[in-house]
C-alpha positions in Angstrom: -10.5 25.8 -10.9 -7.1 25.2 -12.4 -4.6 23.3 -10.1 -2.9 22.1 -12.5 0.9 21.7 -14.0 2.0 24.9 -15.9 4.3 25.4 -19.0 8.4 24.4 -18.3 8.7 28.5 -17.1 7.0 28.0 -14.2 9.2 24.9 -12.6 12.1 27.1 -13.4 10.7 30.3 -11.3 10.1 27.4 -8.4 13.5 26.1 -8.6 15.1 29.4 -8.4 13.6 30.1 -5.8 13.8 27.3 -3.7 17.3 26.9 -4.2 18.0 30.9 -3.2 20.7 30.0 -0.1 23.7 27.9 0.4 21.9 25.0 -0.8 21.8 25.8 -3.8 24.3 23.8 -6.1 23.4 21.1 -3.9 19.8 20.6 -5.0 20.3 20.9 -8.2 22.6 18.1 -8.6 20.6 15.7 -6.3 17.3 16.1 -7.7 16.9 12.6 -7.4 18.0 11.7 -4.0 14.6 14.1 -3.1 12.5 12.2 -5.5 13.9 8.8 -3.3 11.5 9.6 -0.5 9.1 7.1 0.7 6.8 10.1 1.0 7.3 10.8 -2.1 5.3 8.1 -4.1 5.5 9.4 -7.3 8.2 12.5 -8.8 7.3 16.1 -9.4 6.6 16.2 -13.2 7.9 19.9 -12.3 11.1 18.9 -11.8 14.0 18.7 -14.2 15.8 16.1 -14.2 19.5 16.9 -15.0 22.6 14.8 -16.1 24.0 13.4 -13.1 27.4 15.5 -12.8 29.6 12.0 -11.5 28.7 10.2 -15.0 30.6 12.3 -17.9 27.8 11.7 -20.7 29.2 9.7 -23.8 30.3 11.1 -27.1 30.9 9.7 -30.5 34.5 11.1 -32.0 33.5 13.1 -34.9 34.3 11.1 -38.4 34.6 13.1 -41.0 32.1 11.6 -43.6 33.4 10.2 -47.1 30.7 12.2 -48.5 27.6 14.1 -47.7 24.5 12.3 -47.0 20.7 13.7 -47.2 19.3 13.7 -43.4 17.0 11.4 -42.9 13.5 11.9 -42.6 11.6 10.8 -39.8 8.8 8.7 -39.8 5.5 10.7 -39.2 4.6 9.7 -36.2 0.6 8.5 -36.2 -1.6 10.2 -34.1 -4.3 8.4 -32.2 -7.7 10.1 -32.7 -10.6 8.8 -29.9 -13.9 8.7 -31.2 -16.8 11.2 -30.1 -19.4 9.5 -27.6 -22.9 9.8 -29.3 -25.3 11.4 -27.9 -28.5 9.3 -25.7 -30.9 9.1 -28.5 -28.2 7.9 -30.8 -26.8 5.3 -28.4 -30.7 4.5 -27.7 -31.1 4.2 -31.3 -28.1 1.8 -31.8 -29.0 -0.2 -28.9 -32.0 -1.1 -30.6 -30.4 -2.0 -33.9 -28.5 -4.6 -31.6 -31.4 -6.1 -29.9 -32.7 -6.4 -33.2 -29.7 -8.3 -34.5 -28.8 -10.2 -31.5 -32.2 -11.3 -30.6 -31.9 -14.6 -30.8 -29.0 -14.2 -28.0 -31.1 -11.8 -26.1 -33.8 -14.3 -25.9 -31.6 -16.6 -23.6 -31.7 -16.1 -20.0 -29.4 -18.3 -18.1 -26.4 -16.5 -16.6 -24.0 -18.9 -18.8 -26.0 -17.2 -22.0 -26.1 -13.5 -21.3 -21.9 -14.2 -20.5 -21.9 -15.3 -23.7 -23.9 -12.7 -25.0 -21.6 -9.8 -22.9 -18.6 -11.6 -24.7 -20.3 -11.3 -28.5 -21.0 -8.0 -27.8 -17.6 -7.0 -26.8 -15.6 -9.0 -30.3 -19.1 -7.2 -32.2 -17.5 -3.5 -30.8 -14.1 -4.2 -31.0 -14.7 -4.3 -34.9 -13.8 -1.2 -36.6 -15.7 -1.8 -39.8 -18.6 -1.5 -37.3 -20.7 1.8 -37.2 -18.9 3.6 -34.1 -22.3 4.6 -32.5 -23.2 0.7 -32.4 -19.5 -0.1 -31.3 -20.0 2.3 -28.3 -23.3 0.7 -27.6 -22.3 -2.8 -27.8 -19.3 -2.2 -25.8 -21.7 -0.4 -22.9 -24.1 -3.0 -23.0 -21.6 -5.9 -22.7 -20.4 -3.9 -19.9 -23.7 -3.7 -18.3 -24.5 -7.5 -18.8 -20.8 -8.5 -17.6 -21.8 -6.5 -14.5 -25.2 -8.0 -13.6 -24.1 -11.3 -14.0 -20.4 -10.1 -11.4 -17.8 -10.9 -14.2 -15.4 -9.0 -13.0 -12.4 -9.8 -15.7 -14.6 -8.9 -18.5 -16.0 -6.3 -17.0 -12.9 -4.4 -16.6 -11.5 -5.8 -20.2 -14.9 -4.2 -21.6 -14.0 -0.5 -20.1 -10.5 -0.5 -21.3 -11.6 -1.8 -24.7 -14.1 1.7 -24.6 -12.0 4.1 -23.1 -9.1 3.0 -26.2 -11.6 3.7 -28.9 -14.2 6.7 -27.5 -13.0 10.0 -25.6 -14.3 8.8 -22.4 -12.4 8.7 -19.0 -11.6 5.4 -17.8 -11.4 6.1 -14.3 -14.5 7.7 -14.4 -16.0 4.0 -16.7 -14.3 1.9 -14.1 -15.4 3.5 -11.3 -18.9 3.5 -12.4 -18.9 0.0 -13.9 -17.2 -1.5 -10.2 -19.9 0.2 -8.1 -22.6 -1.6 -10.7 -20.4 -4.5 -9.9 -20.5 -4.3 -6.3 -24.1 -5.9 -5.7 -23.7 -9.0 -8.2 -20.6 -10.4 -6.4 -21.5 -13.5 -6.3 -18.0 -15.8 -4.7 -14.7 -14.1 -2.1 -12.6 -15.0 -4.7 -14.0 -12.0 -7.0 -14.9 -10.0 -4.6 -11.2 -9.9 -3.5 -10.4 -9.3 -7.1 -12.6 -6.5 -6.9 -11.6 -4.6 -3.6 -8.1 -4.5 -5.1 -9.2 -2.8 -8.4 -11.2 -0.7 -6.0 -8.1 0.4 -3.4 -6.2 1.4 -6.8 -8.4 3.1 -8.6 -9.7 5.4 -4.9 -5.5 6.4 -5.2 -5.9 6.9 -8.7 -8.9 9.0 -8.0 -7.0 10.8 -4.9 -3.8 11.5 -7.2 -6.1 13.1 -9.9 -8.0 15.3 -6.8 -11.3 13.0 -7.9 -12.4 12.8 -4.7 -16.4 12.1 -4.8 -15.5 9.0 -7.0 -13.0 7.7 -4.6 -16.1 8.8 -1.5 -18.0 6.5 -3.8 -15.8 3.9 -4.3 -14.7 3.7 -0.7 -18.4 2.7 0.2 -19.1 0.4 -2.3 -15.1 -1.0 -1.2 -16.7 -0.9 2.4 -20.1 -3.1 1.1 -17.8 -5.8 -0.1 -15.3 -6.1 2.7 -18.9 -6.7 4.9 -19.1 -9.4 2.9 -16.1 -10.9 3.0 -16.2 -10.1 6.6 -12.9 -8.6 6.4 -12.0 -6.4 9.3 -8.7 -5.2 7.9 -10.2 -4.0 4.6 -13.6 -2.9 6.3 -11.1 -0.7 8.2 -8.9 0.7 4.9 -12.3 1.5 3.5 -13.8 3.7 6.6 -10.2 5.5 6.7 -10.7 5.9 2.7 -13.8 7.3 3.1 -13.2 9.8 5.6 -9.7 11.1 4.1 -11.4 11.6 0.2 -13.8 13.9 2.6 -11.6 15.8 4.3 -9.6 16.3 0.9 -12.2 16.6 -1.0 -13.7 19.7 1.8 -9.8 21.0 1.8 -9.4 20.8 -2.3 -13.0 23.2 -2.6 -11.6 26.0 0.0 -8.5 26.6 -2.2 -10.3 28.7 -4.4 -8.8 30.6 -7.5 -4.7 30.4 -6.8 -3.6 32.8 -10.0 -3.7 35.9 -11.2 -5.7 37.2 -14.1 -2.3 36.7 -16.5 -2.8 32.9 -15.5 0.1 32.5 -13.2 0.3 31.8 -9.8 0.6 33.8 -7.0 2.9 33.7 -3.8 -0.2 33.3 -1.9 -1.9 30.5 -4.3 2.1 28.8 -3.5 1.6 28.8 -0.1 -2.0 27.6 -0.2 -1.0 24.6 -2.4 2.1 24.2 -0.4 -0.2 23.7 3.0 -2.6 21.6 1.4 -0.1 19.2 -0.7 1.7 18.3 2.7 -0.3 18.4 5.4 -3.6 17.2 4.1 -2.4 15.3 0.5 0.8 13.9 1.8 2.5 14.7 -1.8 5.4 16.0 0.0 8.0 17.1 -3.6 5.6 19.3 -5.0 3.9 20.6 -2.0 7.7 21.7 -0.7 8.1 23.8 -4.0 5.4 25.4 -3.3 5.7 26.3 0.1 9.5 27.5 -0.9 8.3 29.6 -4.0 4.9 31.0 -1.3 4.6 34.0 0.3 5.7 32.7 3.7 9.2 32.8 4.9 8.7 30.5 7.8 7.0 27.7 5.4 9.8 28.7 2.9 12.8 28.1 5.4 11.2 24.9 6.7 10.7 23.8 3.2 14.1 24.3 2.1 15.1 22.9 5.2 13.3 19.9 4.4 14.9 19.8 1.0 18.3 20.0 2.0 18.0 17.4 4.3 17.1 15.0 1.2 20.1 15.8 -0.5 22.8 15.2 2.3 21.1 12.1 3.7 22.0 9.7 1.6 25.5 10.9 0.6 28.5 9.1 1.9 29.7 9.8 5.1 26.1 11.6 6.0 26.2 12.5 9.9 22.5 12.7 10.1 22.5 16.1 11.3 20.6 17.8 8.8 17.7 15.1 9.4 17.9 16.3 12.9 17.7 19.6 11.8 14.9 19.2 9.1 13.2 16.6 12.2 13.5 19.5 15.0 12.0 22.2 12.6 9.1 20.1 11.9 8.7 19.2 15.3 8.6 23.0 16.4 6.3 24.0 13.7 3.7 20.6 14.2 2.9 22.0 17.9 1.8 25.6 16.1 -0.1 23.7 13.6 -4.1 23.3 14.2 -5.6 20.0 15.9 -6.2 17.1 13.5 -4.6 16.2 10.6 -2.1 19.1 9.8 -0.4 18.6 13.3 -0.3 15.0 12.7 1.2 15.6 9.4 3.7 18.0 10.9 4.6 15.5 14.0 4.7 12.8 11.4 7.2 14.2 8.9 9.3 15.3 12.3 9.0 11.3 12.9 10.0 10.5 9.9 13.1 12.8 9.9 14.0 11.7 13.3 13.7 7.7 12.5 16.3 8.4 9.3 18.7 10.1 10.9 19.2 8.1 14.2 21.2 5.2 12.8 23.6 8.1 11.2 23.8 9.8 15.1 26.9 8.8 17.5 27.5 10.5 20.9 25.2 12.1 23.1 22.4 13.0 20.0 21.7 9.6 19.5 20.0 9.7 22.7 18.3 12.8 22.3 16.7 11.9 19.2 16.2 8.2 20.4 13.8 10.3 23.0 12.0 12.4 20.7 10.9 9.6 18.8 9.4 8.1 21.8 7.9 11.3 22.7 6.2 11.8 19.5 4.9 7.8 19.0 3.5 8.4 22.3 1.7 11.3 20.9 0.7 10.1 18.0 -0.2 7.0 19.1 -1.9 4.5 16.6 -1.4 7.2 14.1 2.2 6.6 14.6 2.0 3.0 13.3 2.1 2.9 9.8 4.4 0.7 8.0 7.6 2.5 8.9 7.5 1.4 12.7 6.8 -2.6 11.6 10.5 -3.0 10.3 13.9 -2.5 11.7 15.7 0.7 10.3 18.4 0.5 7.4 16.5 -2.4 4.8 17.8 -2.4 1.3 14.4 -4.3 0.1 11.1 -3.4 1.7 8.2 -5.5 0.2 5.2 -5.2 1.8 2.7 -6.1 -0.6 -0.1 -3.6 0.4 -2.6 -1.9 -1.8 -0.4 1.6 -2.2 2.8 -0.3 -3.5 0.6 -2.6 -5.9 0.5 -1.2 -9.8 -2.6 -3.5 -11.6 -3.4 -2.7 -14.7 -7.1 -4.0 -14.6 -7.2 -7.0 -12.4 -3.5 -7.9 -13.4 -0.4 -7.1 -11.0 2.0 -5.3 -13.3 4.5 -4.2 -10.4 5.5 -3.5 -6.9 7.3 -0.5 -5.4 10.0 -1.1 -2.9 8.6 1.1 0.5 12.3 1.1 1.8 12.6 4.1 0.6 14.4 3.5 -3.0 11.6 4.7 -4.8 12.2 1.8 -7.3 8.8 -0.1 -9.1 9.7 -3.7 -9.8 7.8 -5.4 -12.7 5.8 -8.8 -11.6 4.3 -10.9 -13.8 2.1 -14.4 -13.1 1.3 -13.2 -9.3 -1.6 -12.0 -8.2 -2.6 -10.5 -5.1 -4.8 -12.2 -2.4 -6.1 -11.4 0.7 -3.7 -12.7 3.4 -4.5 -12.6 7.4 -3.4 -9.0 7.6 -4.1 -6.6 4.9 -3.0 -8.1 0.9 -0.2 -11.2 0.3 1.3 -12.1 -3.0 0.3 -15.7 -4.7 2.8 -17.1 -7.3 1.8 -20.1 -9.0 5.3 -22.0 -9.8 5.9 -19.9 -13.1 5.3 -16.0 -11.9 8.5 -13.8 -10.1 8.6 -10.3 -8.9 12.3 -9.4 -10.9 14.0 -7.0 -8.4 17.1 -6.5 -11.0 20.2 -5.7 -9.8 20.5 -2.3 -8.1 23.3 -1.6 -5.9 21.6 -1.7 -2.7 21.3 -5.6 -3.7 24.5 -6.2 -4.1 25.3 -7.0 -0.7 28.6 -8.6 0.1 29.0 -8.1 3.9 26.2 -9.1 6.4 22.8 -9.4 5.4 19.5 -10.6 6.5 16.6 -12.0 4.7 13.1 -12.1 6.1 9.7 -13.3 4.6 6.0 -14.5 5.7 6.2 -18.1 3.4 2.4 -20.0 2.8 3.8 -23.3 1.1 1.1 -24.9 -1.2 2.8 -28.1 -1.9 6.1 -29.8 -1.6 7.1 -31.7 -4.6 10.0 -30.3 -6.4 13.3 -27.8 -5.3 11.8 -24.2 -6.0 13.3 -21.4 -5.0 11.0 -18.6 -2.9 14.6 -16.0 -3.2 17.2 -16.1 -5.6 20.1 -13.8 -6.2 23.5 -16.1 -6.4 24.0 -19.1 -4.5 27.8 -18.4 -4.9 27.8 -15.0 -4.4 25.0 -12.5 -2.6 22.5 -15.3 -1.5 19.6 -17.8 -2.5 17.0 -19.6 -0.9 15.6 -23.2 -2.1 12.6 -25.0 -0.6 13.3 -28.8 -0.4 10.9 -31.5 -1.1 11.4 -32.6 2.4 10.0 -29.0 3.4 13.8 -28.2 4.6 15.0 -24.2 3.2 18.1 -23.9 2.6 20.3 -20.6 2.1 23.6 -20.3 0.2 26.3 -17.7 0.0 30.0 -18.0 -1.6 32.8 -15.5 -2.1 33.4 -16.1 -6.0 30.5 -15.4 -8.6 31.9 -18.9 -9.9 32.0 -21.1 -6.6 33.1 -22.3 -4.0 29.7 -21.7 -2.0 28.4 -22.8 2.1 24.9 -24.2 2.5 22.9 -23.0 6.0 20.1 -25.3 6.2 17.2 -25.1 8.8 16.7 -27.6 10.9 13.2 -27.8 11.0 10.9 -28.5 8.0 8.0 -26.4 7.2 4.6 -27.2 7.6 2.4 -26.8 4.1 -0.5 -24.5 4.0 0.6 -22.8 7.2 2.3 -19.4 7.6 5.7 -19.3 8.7 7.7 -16.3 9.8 11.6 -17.4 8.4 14.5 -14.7 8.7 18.2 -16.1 8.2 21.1 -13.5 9.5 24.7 -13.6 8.1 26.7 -12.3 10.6 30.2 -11.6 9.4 31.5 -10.2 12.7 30.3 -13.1 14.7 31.5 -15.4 12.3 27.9 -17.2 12.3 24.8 -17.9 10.0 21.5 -18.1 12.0 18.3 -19.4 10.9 15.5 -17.9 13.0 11.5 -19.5 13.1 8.4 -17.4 13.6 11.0 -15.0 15.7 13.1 -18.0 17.4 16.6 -18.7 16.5 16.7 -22.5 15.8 20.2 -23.0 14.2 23.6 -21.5 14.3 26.4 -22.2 12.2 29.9 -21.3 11.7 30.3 -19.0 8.6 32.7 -20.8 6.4 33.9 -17.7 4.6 34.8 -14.1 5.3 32.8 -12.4 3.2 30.4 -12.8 0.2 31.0 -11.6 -3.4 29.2 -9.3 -6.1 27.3 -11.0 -8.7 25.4 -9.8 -11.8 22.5 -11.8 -11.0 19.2 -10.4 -10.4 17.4 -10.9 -7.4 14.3 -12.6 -8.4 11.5 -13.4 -5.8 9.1 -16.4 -6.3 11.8 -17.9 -9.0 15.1 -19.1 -10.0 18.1 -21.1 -10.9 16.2 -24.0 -10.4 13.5 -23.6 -13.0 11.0 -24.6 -10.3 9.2 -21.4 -8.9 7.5 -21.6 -5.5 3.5 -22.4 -5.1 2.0 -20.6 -2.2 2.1 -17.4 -0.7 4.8 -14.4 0.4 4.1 -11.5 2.3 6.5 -9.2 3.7 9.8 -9.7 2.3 12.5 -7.9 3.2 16.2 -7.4 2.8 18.4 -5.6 4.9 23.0 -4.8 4.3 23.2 -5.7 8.5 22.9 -8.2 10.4 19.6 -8.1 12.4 19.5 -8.5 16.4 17.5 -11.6 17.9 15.4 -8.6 19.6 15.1 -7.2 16.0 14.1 -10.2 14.7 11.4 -11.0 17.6 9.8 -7.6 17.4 9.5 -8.1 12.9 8.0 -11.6 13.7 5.6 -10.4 16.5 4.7 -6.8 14.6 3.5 -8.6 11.5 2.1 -11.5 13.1 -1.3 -10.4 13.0 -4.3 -12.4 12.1 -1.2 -15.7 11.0 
């Protein structure tokens, strides 16, 4: 069964017909305000992605050349050419030949020696003057001894090292090399390592519709969270398990979607459409679908929901069409079967309803203040994801769960801001642990998470800054947040255990210094949030949800540097030692209620 992307053609027919109505020129020149969604976590490969019409693209002035030159020819570009896996017999027949060279190594049996011996099996494959049926068996048995003996890091650096050279699938290799894992685990610290290679690859396995590995996966994920005795991940695991079921039960009832020329049909649209959203939560492409179906109720909601994405983040946005797109989902959820597709439905109406009430003035604020309640009541738990946690409007949303983690084996390569930016920061020399509620980040005085500088950063009016801090030692100045201590803001940690937070309205100095006023503790986890209130003229530092100093701001307003904001690092050359979970960023200044409720929701477990 082919669900698949087709050829370029195909996107084209969707987008025509998605954009039929006054939306039209709209959506095609704010493709990537829809692909901003939080929903959304990664873009339609469907989509085209066209110039954006507000930056003129560059040309070189024509020169007329001196005298003709021949065009150059390109480089041929090398094609990589994966190796066949042998058959049984013949990877039988190799492993022998290895036994039979190795048996001196074989003959030891202490765990240190058959490390050793996964390790000289793994440099013995990696050799390509070595016969490639004894490289693939040398890589699969160090594999299968790095795996009895629950060595994790080489386990995983032995799959990548097979799935480079043979035309095997690496999900499938990890997947099956972690649940061989699972029994031989033999310390928390990599058994932690493990559940987060587990909680990736299960999304990797849901993204690629591979839904009996992640079923799989989610148990074994549940085996070693008993262990740990980890509610929180215990919990994820269940919830894993039983959504890779029901997907994997909705994905089989799709049946054939085209027609016999290959091409799908309005009604195979449709059926993608309904399944994409409501069960898959992969909200771009399942709207395409529905808009290009055979329904014109799921059509006009779909293109509803489309518009919606394009007007809400332009300047002077009203919020009206997220009322609009928030109403129509509501209206269609209560239609919508029992279970998950009406929770979908109510949740996307939530989700509508949540963006557009800090655009609303006037008497539909209130309304759709009172819908929200109405459907949180409704939805109850369900309704508490991560959205509900943090005040609306952040600029930086870093919460440091599995979905917003990218690893590349055991190794965090980046985070994805859940504010809704869509942007993936790179992160190197941090590594996620388990924290009192769900995953933290540990940095260990050289690692960072580099944020860049996008423009949502660049905040020169009020701005509040919010993080869970774990403080291994105090020795040096380190900074946990840096952007520009004379411009934007920074944050040092003081050997006395003192932060401080500077601001300054030149990119080149002056700057004022906002210290707290109480020192934090080491090896404890502290709630700190500092609010630079413009209008009030003041600079408050608040404690685990408490204000506990005020100051007088000093200047009007902040300035715009070209500094990145890096977290965990900074001008100092010291970076912090300890832990960071939930930071956050947002262009307002933060209520003491505000501040209260983001301590007290994310308190959990500290």
């Amino acid at each position: 069964m082919d669900h698949g992307n087709r050829p370029p053609r195909f996107a084209h027919r969707l987008l025509s017909l998605m954009l039929a109505g006054t939306c039209a020129t709209a959506l095609v020149t704010s493709v990537g305000a829809v692909e901003a969604d939080p929903l959304l976590p990664k873009p339609d490969p469907l989509v085209p992605k066209p110039v954006d019409p507000k930056t003129p693209p560059t040309t070189t002035p024509v020169v007329p050349p001196t005298a003709l030159a021949p065009a150059p020819v390109p480089a041929p570009t090398k094609k990589i050419v994966l190796l066949p896996v042998p058959n049984e017999a013949t990877q039988n027949t190799a492993l022998e030949a290895l036994r039979e060279t190795f048996k001196d190594e074989y003959s030891k049996r202490k765990p240190s020696d058959r490390l050793a011996l996964a390790q000289t099996l793994l440099e013995f494959g990696k050799t390509p003057s070595t016969p490639a049926n004894e490289r693939f068996a040398a890589v699969r048995e160090a594999i299968d001894l790095a795996t009895k003996q629950g060595e994790i890091d080489l386990t995983l650096e032995a799959v990548a090292v097979l799935a480079k050279a043979f035309a095997v699938s690496e999900r499938e290799e990890t997947g099956r090399a972690l649940s061989a894992l699972t029994p031989n685990l033999a310390d928390a610290a990599t058994a932690q390592t493990a559940v987060f290679a587990m909680l990736s690859l299960i999304d990797s396995c849901i993204a690629a519709d591979d839904y009996a590995l992640a079923m799989r996966l989610s148990k074994d994920c549940e085996t070693i969270a008993r262990k740990l005795r980890d509610q929180s991940i215990i919990a994820r695991a269940k919830a894993l398990g039983e959504r890779t079921k029901e997907l994997h039960d909705e994905f089989a009832k799709l049946g054939e979607l085209r027609d016999l020329l290959g091409d799908m049909t309005p009604d195979g649209h449709r059926r993608l459409g309904q399944f994409l959203c409501l069960f898959k939560n992969d909200w771009l492409p399942g709207l395409l679908h529905f808009a290009a179906g055979d329904d014109k109720a799921w059509g006009d909601l779909a293109r509803s929901d489309l518009a919606a994405h394009v007007s809400h983040d332009k300047p002077g946005s009203d919020g009206s069409q997220a009322t609009a797109a928030a109403e129509a989902w509501r209206t269609r959820a209560s239609d919508l079967p029992r279970g998950t597709q009406r929770e979908s439905g109510q949740l996307r109406a939530l989700t509508w309803y949540r963006r557009a009430l800090p655009l609303l003035a006037g008497t539909a604020k209130p309304k759709v203040d009172k819908r929200i309640s109405e459907l949180e009541r409704a939805l109850g738990p369900v309704a508490q994801g991560s959205l509900p946690l943090y005040p609306p409007g952040s600029a930086l949303l870093l919460t440091f769960e599995a979905e917003t983690l990218s690893l590349a084996g055991t190794r965090l390569t980046g985070v994805v801001d859940a504010s809704g930016s869509g942007l993936r920061f790179p992160a190197t020399g941090v590594k996620p642990v388990r924290g009192p509620f769900g995953i933290a980040l540990e940095f260990d005085g050289t690692g960072q998470i580099d944020v860049g500088n996008p423009k949502q950063m660049q905040i020169a009016g009020n701005q509040t800054i919010a993080f869970w801090m774990w403080t291994a030692v105090l020795d040096l100045r380190r900074n946990p947040y840096n952007k520009s201590y004379t411009a934007e803001g920074t944050m040092t940690l003081e050997p006395s255990g003192v932060v401080n937070y500077f601001y300054g309205p030149q990119s080149t100095g002056p700057y004022d210094s906002v210290g707290m006023n109480i020192a934090v503790t080491p090896k404890t986890w502290i709630h700190l949030a500092v609010v630079r209130d413009f209008t009030s003229k003041t600079v408050t530092w608040y404690r685990n949800g408490k204000a506990i100093n005020t100051v007088a701001t000093v200047y009007a307003t902040a300035s715009i540097s070209n500094q990145p904001l890096l977290i965990g690092n900074g001008y100092t050359g010291n970076g912090f030692i300890g832990q960071l979970d939930d930071v956050a960023v947002w262009p307002r200044a933060l209520s003491a209620p505000e501040v209260l409720g983001l301590y007290s929701a994310t308190a959990t477990g500290r």
